[in-house]
N, C-alpha and C positions, 0 to 999 in steps of 0.2 A: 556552506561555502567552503572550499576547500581552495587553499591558495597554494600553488607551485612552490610560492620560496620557501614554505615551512619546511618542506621532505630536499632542502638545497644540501643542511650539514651531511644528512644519510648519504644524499647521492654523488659529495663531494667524500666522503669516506669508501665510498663501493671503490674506488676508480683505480686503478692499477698503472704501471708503467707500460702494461702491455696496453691495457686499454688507449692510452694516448699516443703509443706507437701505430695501434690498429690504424686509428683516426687519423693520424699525419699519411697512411701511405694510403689511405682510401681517398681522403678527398685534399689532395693537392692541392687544388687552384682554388680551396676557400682559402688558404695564408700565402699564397703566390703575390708577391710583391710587384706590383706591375711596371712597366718604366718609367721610367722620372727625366725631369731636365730642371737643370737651375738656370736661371735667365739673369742678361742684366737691359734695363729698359729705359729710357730717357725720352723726354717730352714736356707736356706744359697740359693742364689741366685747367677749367674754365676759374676754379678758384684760384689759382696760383699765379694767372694770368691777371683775375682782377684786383689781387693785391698790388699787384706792381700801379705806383702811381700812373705813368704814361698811358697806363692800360687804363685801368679802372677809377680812376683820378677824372673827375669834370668838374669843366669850367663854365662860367655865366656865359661866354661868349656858345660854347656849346650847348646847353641849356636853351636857349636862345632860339638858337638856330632849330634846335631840333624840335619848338615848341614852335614854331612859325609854320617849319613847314609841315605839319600834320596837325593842324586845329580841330578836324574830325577825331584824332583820339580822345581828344579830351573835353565830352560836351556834357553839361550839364543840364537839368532836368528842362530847361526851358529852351533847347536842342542849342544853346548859344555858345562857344566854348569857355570854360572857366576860366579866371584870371590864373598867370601863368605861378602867384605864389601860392592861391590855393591847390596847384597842382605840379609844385614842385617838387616832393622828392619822387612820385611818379613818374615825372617826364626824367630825373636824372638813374635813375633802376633802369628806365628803359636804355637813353645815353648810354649808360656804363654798358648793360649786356649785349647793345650793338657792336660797341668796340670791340669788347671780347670774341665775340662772332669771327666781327673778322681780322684781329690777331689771329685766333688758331686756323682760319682759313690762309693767312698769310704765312703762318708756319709751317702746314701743311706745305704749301706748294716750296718753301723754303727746302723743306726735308726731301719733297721729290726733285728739286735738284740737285741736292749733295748726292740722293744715292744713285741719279743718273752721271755723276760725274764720279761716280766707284771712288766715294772719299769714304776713309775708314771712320767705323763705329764713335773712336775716339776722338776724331779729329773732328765727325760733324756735332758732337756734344759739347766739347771746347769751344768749337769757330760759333755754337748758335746760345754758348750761356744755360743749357738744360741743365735740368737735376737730374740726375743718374740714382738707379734705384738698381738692387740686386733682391732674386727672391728664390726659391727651391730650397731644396728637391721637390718637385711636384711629379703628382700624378699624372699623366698626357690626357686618359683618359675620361677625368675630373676635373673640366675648368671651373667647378664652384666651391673652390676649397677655400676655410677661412683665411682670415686677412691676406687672400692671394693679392694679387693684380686683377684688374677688369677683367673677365672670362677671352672679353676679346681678345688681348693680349698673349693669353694663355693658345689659344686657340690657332695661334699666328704659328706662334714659337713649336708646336705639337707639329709643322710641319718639316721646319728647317733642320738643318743636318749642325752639328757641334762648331761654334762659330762663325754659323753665317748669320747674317742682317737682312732682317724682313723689307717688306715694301709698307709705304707710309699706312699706318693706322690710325683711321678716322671711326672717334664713337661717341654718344651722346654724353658723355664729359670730358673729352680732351683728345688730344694728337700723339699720337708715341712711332717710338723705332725700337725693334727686340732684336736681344740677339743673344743666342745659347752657347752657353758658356761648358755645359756639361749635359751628356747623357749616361744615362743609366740604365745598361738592357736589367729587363725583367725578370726574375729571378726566384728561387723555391729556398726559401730559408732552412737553415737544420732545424731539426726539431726542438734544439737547448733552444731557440729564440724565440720559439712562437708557441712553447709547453704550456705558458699559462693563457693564452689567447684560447688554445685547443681543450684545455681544462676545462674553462669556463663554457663554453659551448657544450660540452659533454654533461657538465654538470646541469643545465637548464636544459638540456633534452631530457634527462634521467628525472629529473626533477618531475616535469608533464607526465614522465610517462608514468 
């Protein structure tokens, strides 16, 4: 068994400044930096939504209610429904994540008012209480970069032009509005920046071969 890294010191000793010049002017667009945008984004998230007491906060009177009228959720083996305290924090999980439902459905439609009434970025994160979030440089091309934002998000913003505000984004965890704050055309770096990225590649060919 012959393993490549062993012959890595040799084939990092072969390599010359020509050799990495070769290699930068042959294949370009493997260290071509592609465009980027940095975003800032504001919204409410299913979690975030059910910390807030009014949101995710239930009451007996609620409880109650919600156990009345659906007795078929809750039936036990002899098809009868179960007393309402052995199936109480079940019936309040459920409570809580109705309400959350439809907070962010009530957000949603909150948000496509403001941005039918052309109210700025700023002004509909102040008037509705949002956290604002900032993230980038990203890649446009790669919405699944670590600790990004939701891909959605990403995906929104790869289309808008530098400063403009998306239309309402709805996803399986929460409600957002984007809005790009900076673009980045794409770009071929000097070779002093990406010498040892291009090293390393040379050296793990020469290595194989």
């Amino acid at each position: 068994f012959f393993d490549p890294t062993a012959y890595a010191e040799d084939a990092a000793a072969s390599l010359t400044g020509d050799d990495l010049r070769a290699e930068y002017d042959a294949t370009p667009e493997a260290v071509r930096i592609p465009e980027q945008i940095s975003i800032e984004y504001a919204g409410a998230t299913h979690e975030e939504l059910a910390a807030r007491p009014a949101v995710g906060g239930v009451d007996e009177e609620e409880l109650a209610a919600y156990y009345e009228q659906r007795p078929e959720e809750f039936l036990g083996e002899d098809g009868a429904p179960k007393p309402l305290d052995q199936v109480r924090d079940q019936v309040r999980q459920q409570v809580a994540a109705a309400k959350v439902r439809r907070a962010l459905t009530a957000l949603a439609l909150d948000l496509e008012q403001d941005r039918k009434a052309e109210r700025r970025f700023e002004e509909i994160v102040a008037g509705r209480g949002l956290p604002q979030h900032s993230a980038g440089p990203f890649p446009i091309d790669n919405p699944w970069v670590p600790d990004a934002p939701e891909p959605a998000i990403l995906e929104a913003a790869s289309t808008l032009s530098e400063g403009e505000v998306s239309d309402v984004i709805e996803t399986g965890l929460g409600v957002y509005l984007v809005r790009v704050t900076q673009r980045l055309p794409s770009r071929l770096p000097p070779l002093e920046e990406v010498r040892e990225q291009i090293r390393e590649r040379l050296v793990t060919r020469r290595a194989k071969e």
